[in-house]
C-alpha positions in Angstrom: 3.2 -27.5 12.2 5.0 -24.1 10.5 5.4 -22.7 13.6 7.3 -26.0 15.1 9.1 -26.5 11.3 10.4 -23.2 12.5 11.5 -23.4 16.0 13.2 -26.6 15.1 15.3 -24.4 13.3 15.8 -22.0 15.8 16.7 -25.1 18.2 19.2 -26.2 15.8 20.8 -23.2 15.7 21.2 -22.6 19.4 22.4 -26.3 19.4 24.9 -25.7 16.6 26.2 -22.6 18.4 26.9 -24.5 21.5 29.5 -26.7 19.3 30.5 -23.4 17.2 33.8 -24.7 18.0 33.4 -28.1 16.6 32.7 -27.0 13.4 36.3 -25.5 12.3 35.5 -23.0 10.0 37.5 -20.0 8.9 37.3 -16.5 9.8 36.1 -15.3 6.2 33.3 -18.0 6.9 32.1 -17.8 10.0 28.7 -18.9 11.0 26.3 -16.4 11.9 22.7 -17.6 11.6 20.4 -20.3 9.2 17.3 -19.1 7.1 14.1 -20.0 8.6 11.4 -18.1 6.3 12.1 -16.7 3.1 9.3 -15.2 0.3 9.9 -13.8 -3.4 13.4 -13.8 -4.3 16.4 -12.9 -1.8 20.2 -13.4 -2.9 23.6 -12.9 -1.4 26.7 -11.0 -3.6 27.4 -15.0 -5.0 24.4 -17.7 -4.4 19.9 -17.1 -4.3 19.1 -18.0 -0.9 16.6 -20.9 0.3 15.2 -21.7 3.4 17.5 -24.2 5.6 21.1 -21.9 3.7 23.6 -20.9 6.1 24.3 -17.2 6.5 28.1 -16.1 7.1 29.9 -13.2 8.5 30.2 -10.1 6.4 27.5 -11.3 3.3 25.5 -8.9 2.0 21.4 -9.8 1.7 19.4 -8.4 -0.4 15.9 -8.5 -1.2 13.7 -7.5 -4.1 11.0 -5.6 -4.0 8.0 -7.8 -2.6 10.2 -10.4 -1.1 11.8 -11.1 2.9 13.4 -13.2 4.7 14.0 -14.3 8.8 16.9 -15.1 9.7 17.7 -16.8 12.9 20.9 -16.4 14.9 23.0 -18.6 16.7 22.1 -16.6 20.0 18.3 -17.4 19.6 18.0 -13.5 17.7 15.4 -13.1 14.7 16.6 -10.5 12.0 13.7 -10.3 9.9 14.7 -8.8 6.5 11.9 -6.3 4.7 11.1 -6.1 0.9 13.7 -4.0 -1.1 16.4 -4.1 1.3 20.3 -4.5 2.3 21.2 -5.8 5.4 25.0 -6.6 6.3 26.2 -9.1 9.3 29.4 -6.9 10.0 30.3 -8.1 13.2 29.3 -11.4 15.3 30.8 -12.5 18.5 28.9 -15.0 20.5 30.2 -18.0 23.5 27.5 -20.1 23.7 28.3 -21.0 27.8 28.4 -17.7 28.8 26.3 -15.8 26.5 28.7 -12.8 26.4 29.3 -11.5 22.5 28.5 -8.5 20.5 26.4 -8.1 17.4 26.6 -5.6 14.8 24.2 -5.1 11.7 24.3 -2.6 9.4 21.1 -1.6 7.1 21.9 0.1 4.2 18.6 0.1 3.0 15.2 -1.0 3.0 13.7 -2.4 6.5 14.9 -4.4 9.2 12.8 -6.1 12.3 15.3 -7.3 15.3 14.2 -9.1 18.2 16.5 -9.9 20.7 18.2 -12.8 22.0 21.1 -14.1 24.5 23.4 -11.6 23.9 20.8 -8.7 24.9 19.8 -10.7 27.5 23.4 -10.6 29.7 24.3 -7.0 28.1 22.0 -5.3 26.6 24.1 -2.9 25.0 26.0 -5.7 23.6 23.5 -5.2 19.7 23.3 -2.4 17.7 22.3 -1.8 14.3 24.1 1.0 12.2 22.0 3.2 9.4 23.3 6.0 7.5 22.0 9.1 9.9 23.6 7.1 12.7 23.2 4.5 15.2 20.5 2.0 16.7 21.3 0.8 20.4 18.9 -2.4 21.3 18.0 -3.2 24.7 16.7 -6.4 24.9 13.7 -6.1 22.8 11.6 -6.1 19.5 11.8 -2.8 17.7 12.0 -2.2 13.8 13.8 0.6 11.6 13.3 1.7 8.1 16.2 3.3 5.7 14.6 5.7 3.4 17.0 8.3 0.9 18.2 10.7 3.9 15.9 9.6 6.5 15.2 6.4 9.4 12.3 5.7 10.9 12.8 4.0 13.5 9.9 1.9 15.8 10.0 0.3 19.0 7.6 -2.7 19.5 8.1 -4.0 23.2 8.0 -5.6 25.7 6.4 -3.2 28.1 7.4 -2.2 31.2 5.1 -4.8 33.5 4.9 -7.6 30.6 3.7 -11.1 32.4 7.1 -13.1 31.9 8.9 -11.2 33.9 11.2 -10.0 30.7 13.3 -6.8 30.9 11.4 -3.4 29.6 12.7 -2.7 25.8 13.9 0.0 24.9 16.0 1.6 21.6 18.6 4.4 22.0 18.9 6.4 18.9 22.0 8.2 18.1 24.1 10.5 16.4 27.0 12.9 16.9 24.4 16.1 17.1 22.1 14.0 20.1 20.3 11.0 21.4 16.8 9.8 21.9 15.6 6.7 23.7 12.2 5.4 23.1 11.3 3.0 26.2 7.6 3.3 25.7 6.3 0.3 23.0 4.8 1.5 19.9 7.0 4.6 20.1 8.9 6.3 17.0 11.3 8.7 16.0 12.6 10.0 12.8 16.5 10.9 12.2 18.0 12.9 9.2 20.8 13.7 7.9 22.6 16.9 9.7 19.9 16.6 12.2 19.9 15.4 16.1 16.8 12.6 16.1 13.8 13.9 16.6 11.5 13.2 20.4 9.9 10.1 21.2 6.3 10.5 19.6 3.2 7.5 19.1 2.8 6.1 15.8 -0.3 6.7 13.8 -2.3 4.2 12.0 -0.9 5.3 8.8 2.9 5.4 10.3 1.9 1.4 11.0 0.8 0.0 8.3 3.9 1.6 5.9 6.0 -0.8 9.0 3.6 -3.4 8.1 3.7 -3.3 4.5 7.5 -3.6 4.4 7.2 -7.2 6.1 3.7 -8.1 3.8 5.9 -10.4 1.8 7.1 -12.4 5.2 3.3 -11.9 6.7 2.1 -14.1 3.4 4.5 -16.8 3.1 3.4 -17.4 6.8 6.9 -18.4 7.9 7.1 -21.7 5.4 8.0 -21.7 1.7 7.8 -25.5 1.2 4.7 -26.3 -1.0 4.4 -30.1 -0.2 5.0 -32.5 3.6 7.1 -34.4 1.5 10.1 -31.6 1.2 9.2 -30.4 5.0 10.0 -34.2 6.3 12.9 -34.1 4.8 13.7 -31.0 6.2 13.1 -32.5 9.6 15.1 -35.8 8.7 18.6 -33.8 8.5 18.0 -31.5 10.9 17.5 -34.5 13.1 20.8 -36.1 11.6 22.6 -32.9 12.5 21.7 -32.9 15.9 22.0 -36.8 16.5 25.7 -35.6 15.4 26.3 -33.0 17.7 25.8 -36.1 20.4 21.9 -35.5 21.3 19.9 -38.6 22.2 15.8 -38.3 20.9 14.6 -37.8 24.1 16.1 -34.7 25.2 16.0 -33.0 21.7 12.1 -33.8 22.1 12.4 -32.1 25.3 14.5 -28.8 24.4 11.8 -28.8 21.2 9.1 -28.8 23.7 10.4 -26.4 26.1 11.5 -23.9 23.3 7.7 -24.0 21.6 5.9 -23.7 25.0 8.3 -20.6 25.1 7.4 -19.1 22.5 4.1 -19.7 22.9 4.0 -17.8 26.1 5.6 -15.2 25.0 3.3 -14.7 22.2 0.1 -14.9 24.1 1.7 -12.5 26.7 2.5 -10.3 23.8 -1.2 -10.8 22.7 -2.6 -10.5 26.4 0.0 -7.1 26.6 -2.1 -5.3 23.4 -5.2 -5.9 25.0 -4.6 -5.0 28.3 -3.5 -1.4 26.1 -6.0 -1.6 24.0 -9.0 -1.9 26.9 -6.9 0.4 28.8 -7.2 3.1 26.1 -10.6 2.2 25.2 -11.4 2.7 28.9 -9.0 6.2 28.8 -11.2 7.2 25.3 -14.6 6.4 27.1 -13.7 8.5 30.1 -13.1 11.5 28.4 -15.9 11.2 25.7 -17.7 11.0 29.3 -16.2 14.1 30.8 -16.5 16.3 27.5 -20.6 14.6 28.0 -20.6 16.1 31.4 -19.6 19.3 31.0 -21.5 19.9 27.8 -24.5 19.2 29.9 -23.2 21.5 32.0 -22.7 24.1 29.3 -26.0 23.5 27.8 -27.6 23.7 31.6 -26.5 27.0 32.8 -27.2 28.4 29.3 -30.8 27.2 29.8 -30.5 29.3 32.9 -29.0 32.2 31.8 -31.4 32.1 29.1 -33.9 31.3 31.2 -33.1 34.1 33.3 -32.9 36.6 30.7 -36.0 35.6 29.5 -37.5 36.5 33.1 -35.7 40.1 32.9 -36.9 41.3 29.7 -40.2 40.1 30.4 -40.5 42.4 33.9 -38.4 45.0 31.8 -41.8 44.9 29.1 -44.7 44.3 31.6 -42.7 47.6 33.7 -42.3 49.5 29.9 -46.3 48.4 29.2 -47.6 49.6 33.3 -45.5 52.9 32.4 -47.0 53.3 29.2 -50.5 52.5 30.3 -49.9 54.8 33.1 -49.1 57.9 30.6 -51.9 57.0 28.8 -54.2 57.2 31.4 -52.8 60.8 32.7 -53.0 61.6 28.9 -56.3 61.1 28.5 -57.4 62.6 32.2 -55.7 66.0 30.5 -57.6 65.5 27.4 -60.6 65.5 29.7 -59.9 68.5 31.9 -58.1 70.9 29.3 -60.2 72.0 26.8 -59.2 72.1 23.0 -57.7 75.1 22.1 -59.5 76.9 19.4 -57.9 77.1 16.4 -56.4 79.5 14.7 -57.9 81.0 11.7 -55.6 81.3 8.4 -54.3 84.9 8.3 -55.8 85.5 4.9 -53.8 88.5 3.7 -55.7 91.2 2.2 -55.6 92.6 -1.5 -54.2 95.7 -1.3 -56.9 98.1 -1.9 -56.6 100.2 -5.3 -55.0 103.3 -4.8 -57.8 105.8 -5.6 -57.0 108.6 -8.1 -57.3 112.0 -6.5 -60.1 113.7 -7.0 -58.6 117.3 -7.6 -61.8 119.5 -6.8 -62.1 122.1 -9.3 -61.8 125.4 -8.0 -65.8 127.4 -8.8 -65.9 129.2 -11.5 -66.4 132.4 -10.5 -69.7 133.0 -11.3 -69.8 136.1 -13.5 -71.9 138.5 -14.3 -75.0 137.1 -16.0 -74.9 138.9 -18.9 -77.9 138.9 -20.9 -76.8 137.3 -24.4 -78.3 135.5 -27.4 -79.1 131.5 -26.2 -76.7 129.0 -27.1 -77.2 125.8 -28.1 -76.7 122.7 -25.4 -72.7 120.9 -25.3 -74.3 117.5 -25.2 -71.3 116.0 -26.6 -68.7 117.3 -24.7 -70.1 115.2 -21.8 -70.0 112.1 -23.8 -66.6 112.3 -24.7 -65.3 112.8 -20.9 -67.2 109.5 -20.4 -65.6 107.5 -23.1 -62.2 108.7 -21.8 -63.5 107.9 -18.1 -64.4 104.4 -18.7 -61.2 103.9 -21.6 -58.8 104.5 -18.1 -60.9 102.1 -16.1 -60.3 99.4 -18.4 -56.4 100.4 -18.6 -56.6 100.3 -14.8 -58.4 96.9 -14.9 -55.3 95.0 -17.2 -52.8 96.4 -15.4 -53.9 95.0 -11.8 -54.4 91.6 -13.7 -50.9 91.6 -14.9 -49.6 92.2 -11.8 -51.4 89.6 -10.2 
């Protein structure tokens, strides 16, 4: 029932556009778009808005931090409005039987989700959305952009290129006066700073998601419907049905355009849905192959380094039985040597000899010439003479003796 609360609205607004004319208001306050959703607390420069409040040319939104709001155009466009942001409507030019116009938002801060309506649909580069670094070019699509101090992120959502209603491929040109990048691949980003041409086209990350995400949490938890009770959402229904019933609509046909626009969106939805899983199998399928591949030629990897090991294995082994025949081989000459060469005898120890004593030379006394035996008186015997010559004789040995030891 939320979602129908809030394509009633949407209806209304197409409907209301269609008699834009009708409703004869003046320049300063023209008619832009109606609140559909709103969560926390979002104001204009003079009034708090509330779900069902019109939005006019040239007011400033803004919402607090952990608050959002959707607003929805009069050309069937959904400017969803992040926490802690300010958008402007600066420029909003729309003829509801020709769908020519031109839409200009500017987003001074904060984040702001567009998705595209009639206006994108005949020209698509009839909507852009200015930000500080420069400019965002829409292209019939759903893309998202985030102001930060000196930077913008900016994300494009979809549809793809083959999406299953037949809608045109989105894509976002983003712009300065140093160059220009166009992301036409969904789930696509680029960053732009200050002094700086924006940088290439690159895939978000999971973490570069969910800071996109968190900026629309507010919105996500409200789930599109801030009315507590039926009570207040009947009554809703009750004047928008007045309204229309004014414009000159019988019951049957706005039953009809209701029906038609929620079968709509319904499509698209489950086409968006079937779109993410068709890219998610896809890269599941893309992941899988190459976990496969990098399998296949580990296997390979590991197989011919079993071989080359194995192989190496084989040559050192021949290269050790060849060393062991060699060896084995010497061994056996060896020992056939041993066998016919006998031992060489060995060598006796040159034992150097003492030096021999040096002999003292015996200096022969000359004979005594024998004289004359002359008859004399007998003498008594020189016994001790001889003893004397003895003492001395053996006194010199022992001299002879201490010196040799000392030398020694």
């Amino acid at each position: 029932m939320k979602k129908i609360f809030s394509a009633v609205i949407g209806l209304f607004l197409i409907l209301s556009s269609q008699v834009n004319s009708a409703e004869k208001l003046s320049i300063e306050k023209q008619l832009v778009g109606i609140i559909g959703a709103i969560s926390g607390t979002v104001k204009t420069e003079t009034r708090e808005l509330k779900a069902g409040d019109k939005i006019y040319l040239n007011e400033t939104i803004y919402a607090a931090p952990g608050s959002g709001t959707q607003i929805l155009l009069l050309d069937q466009s959904t400017f969803t409005v992040g926490e802690d942001s300010e958008v402007v409507m600066d420029t909003f030019i729309f003829d509801p039987e020709t769908n020519d116009g031109k839409i200009v938002a500017s987003v001074k801060q904060g984040s702001l989700k567009v998705i595209s309506g009639l206006i994108s649909k005949k020209n698509p580069d009839s909507l852009t959305v200015e930000v500080p670094e420069g400019t965002l070019g829409s292209r019939g699509t759903e893309f998202q952009t985030i102001v930060s101090k000196g930077k913008t992120d900016t994300l494009l959502i979809g549809p793809g290129k083959n999406n299953t209603l037949g809608m045109r491929p989105g894509a976002v040109l983003v712009g300065n006066n140093l160059g220009q990048t166009l992301l036409d691949n969904p789930y696509s980003m680029t960053s732009m700073t200050k002094g700086k041409a924006p940088g290439q086209a690159k895939k978000i990350t999971k973490n570069q998601l969910k800071k996109f995400n968190k900026k629309m949490k507010a919105l996500r938890v409200a789930k599109l419907s801030p009315y507590e009770t039926k009570a207040e959402r009947k009554q809703l229904r009750k004047s928008l049905k007045k309204e229309l019933k004014a414009l000159g609509f019988e019951k049957e046909e706005i039953k009809t355009i209701i029906k038609e626009n929620i079968k709509k969106d319904k499509e698209k939805k489950v086409a968006i849905k079937a779109e993410r899983a068709e890219k998610k199998k896809a890269q599941k399928a893309k992941a899988k192959a190459k976990k496969q591949k990098k399998k296949a030629k580990l296997d390979e990897g590991k197989k011919k380094g079993k071989k080359k090991k194995a192989k190496a294995k084989n040559k050192k082994g021949k290269k050790k039985k060849a060393k062991a025949e060699k060896k084995k081989g010497t061994k056996k000459k060896a020992t056939k040597k041993k066998a016919t060469k006998k031992k060489p005898a060995k060598k006796k120890k040159a034992v150097k000899k003492k030096p021999a004593k040096k002999k003292k030379k015996v200096v022969k006394k000359k004979p005594k010439k024998k004289k004359k035996i002359v008859k004399k008186k007998p003498k008594r015997k020189v016994v001790k003479k001889k003893r004397v010559v003895k003492k001395k004789r053996a006194a010199k040995k022992k001299k002879a003796k201490k010196k040799r030891r000392k030398k020694k």
